[in-house]
C-alpha atoms as a printed R data frame, in Angstrom:
    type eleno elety resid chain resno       x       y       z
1   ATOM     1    CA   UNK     A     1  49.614  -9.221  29.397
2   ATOM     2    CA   UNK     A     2  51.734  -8.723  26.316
3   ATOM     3    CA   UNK     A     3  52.594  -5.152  24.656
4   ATOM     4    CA   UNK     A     4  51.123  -6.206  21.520
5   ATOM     5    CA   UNK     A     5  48.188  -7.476  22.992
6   ATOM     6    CA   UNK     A     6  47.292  -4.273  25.079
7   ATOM     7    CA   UNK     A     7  47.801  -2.724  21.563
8   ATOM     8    CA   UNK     A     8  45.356  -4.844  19.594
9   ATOM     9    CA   UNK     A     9  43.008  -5.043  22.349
10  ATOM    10    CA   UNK     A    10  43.137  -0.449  22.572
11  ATOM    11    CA   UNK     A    11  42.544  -0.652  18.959
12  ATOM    12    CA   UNK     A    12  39.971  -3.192  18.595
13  ATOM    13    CA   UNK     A    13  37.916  -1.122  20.948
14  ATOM    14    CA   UNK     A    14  38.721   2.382  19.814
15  ATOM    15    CA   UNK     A    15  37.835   0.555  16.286
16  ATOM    16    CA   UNK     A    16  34.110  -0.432  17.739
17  ATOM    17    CA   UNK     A    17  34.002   2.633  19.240
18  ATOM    18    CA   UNK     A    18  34.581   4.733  15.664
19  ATOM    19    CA   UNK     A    19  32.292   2.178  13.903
20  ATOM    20    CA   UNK     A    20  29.897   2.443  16.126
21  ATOM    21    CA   UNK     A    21  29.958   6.562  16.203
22  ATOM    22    CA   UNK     A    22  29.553   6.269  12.110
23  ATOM    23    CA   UNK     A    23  26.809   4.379  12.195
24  ATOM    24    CA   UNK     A    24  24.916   6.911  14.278
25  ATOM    25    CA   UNK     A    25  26.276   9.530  12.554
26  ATOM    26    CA   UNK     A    26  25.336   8.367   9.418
27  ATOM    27    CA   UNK     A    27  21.918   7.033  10.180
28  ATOM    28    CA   UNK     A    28  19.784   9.887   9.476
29  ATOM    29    CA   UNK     A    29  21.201  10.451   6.253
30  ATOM    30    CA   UNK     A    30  20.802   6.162   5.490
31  ATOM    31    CA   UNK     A    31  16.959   6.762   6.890
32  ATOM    32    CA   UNK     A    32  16.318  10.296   5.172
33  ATOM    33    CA   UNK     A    33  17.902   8.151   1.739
34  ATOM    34    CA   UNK     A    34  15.317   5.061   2.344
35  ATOM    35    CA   UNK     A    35  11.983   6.509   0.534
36  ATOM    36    CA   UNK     A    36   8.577   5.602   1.948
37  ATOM    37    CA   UNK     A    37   5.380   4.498   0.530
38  ATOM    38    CA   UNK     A    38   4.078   7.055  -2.203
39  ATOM    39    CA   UNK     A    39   1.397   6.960  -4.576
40  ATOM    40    CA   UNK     A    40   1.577   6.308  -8.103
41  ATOM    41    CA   UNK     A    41   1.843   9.872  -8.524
42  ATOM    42    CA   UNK     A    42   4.871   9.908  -6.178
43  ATOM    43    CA   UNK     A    43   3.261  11.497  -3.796
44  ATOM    44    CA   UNK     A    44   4.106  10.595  -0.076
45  ATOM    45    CA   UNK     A    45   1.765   8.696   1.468
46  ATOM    46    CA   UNK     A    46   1.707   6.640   4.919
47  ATOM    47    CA   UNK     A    47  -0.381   3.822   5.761
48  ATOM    48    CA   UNK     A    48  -1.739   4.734   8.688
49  ATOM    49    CA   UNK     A    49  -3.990   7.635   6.776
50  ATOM    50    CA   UNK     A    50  -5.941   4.390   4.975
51  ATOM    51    CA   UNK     A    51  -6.532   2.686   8.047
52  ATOM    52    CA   UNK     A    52  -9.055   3.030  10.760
53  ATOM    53    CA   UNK     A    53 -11.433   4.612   8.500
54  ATOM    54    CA   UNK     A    54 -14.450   2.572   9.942
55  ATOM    55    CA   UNK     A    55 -14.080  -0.209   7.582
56  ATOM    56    CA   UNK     A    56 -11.907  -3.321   7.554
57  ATOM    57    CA   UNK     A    57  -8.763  -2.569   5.612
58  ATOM    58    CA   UNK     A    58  -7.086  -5.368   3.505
59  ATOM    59    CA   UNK     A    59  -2.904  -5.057   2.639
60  ATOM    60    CA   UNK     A    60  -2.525  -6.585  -0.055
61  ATOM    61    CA   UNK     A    61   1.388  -6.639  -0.455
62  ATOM    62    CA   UNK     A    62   2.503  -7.243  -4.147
63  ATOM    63    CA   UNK     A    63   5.433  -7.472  -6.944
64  ATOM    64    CA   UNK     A    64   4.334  -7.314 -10.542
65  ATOM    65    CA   UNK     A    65   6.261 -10.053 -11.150
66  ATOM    66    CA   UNK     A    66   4.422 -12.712  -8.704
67  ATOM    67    CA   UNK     A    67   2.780 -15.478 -10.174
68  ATOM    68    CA   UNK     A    68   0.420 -15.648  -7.393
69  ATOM    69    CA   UNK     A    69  -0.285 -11.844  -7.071
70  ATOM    70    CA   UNK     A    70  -0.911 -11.989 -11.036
71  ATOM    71    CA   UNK     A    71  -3.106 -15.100 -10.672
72  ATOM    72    CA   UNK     A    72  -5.318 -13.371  -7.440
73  ATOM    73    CA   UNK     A    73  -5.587  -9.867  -8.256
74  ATOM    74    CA   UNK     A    74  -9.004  -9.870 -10.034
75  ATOM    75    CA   UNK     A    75 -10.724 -11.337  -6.657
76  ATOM    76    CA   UNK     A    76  -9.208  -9.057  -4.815
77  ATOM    77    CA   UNK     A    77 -10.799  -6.185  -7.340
78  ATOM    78    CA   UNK     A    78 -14.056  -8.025  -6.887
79  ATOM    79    CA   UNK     A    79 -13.614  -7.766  -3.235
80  ATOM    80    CA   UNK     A    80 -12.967  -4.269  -3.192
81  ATOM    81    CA   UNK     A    81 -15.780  -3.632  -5.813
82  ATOM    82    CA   UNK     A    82 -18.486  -5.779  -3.669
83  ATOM    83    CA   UNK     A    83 -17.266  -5.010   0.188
84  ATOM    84    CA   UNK     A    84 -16.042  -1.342  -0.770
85  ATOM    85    CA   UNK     A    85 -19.360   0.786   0.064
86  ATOM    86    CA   UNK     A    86 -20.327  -1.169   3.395
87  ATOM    87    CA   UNK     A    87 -17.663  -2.845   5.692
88  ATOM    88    CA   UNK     A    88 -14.044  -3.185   4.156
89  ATOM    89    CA   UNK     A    89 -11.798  -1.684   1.429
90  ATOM    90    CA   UNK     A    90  -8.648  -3.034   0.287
91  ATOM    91    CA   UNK     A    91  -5.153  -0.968   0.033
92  ATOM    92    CA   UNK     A    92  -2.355  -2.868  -2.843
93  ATOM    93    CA   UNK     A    93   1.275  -2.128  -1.636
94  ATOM    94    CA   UNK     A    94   3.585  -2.550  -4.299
95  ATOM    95    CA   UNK     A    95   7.354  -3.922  -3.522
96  ATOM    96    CA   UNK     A    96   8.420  -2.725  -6.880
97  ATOM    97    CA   UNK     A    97   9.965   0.011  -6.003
98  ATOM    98    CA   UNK     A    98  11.031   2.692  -8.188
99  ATOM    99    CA   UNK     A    99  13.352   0.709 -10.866
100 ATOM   100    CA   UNK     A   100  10.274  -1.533 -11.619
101 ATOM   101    CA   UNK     A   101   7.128   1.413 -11.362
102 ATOM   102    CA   UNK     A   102   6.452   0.557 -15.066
103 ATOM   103    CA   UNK     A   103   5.752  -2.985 -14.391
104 ATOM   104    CA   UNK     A   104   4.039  -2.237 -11.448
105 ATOM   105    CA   UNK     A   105   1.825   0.095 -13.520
106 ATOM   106    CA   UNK     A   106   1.213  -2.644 -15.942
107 ATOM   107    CA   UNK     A   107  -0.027  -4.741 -13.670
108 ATOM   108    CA   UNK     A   108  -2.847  -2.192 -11.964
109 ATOM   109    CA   UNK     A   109  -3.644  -1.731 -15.730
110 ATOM   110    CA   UNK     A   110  -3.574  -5.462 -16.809
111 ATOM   111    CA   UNK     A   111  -5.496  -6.476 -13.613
112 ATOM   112    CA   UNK     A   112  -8.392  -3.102 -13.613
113 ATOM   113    CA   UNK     A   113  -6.731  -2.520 -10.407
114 ATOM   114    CA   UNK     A   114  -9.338   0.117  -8.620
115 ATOM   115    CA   UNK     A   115  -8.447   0.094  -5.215
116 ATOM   116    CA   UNK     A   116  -5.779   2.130  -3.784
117 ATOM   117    CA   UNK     A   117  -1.842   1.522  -4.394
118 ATOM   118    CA   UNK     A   118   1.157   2.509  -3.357
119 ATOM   119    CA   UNK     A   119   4.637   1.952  -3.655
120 ATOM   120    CA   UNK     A   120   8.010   1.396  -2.560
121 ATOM   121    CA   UNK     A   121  11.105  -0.763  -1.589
122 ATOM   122    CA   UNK     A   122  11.051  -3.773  -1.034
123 ATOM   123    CA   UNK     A   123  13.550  -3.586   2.271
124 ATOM   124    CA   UNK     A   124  10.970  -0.350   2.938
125 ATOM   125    CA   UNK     A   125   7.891  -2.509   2.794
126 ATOM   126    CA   UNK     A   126   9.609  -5.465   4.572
127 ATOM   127    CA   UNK     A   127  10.508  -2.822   7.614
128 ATOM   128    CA   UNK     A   128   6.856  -1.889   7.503
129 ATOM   129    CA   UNK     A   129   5.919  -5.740   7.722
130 ATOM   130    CA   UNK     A   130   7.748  -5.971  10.752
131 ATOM   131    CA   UNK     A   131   7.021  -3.509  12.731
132 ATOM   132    CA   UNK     A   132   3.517  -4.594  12.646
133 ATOM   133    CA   UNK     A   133   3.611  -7.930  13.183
134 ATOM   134    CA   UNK     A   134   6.677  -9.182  15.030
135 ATOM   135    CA   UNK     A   135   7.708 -11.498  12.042
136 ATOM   136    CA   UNK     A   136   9.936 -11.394   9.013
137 ATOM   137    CA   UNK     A   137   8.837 -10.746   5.681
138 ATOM   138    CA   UNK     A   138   8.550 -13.791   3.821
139 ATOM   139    CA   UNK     A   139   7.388 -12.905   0.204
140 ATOM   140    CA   UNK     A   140   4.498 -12.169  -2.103
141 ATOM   141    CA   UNK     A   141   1.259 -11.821  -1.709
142 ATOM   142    CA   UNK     A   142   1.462 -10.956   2.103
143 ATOM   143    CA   UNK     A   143  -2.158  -9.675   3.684
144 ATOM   144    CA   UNK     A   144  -2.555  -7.585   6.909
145 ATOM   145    CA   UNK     A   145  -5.605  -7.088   8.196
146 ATOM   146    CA   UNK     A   146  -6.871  -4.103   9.798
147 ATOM   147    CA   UNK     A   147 -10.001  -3.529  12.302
148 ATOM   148    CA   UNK     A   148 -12.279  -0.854  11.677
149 ATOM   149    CA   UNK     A   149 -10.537   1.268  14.085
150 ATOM   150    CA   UNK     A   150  -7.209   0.431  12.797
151 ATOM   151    CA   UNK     A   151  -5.589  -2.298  14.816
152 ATOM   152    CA   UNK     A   152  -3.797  -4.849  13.130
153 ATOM   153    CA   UNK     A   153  -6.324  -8.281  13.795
154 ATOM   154    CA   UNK     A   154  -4.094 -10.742  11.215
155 ATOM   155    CA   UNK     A   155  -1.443 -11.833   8.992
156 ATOM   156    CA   UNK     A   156  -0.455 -13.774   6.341
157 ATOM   157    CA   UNK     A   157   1.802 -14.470   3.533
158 ATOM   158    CA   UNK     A   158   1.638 -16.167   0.689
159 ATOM   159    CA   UNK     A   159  -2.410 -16.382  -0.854
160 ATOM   160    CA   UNK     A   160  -5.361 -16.093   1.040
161 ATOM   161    CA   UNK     A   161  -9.021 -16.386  -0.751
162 ATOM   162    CA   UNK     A   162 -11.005 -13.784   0.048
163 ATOM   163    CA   UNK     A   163 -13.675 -16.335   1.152
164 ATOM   164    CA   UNK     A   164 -11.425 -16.615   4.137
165 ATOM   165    CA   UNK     A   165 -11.470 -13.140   4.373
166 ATOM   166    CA   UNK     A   166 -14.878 -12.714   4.605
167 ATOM   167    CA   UNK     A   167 -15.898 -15.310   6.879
168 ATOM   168    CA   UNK     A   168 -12.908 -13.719   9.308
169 ATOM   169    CA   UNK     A   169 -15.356 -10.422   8.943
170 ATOM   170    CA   UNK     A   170 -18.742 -12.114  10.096
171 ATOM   171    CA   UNK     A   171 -17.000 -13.503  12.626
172 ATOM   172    CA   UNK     A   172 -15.510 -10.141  13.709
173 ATOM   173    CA   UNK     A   173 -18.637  -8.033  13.420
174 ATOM   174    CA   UNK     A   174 -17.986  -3.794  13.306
175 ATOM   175    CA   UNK     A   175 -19.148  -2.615  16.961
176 ATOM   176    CA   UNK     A   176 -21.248   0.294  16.060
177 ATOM   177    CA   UNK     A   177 -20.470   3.066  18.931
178 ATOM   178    CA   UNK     A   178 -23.601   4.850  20.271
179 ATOM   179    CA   UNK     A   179 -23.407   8.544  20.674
180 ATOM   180    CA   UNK     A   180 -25.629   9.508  23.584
């Protein structure tokens, strides 16, 4: 082997090596940098504390500035509104993040949003997405569908009628546990 290419070959690894040690060096700061989910208050929130609750929980991912999200949002509110008291509840996440929170607000107002939102970044929500179901984020609207007890039963991008939604529930009856 060749000087020159003993020397490339010790720097090219000593090169990884250094990349590789920033990178983990660097990562909690990257992490600590990436904000979660908050509230429209901007408080921090997590979406495990809306799920399991006893109740179906519906993720309704969003951007302010979907046509589809805009054009399905009120049967979502009627969802919410008719399902709310007995056997599901729905949760909006917003992908707006924090440069677009005014349009995001806009559309909760535009749309009588009542259910629950929160918000964050997109690459944040799109982590979020994966971690839960195996598969890459592919867009607005995205559902996830939680059990009663909190296990993740489905997903789906792009719109889903809440028809579908509701015949998934009658065929996935709550299994009412018996304290004896």
């Amino acid at each position: 082997m060749s000087k020159s290419l003993l020397l490339n070959t010790f720097y090219a690894k000593n090169l990884t090596l250094l990349s590789l040690l920033g990178v983990l060096l660097l990562s909690p700061f990257v992490s600590a940098e990436m904000k979660g989910f908050e509230d429209f208050n901007g408080k921090p929130q997590v979406l495990e504390n809306y799920l399991g609750k006893g109740k179906w929980t519906i993720v309704m991912m969003w951007a302010s500035d979907c046509h589809i999200c805009n054009r399905e949002a009120q049967q979502y509110v009627d969802f919410h509104m008719i399902h709310s008291d007995t056997d599901a509840t729905v949760l909006g996440i917003s992908l707006d993040g924090e440069s677009r929170k005014k349009e995001a607000v806009k559309f909760i107002k535009r749309h009588s949003v009542d259910f629950p939102n929160l918000i964050a970044e997109p690459g944040y929500v799109s982590n979020i997405y994966q971690q839960y179901t195996g598969q890459f984020f592919s867009g607005t609207p995205s559902f996830l569908i939680f059990s009663p007890q909190g296990e993740l039963k489905a997903a789906q991008a792009g719109a889903v009628p809440t028809a579908l939604i509701e015949d998934f529930i009658k065929k996935n009856p709550i299994k009412k546990v018996v304290n004896k």
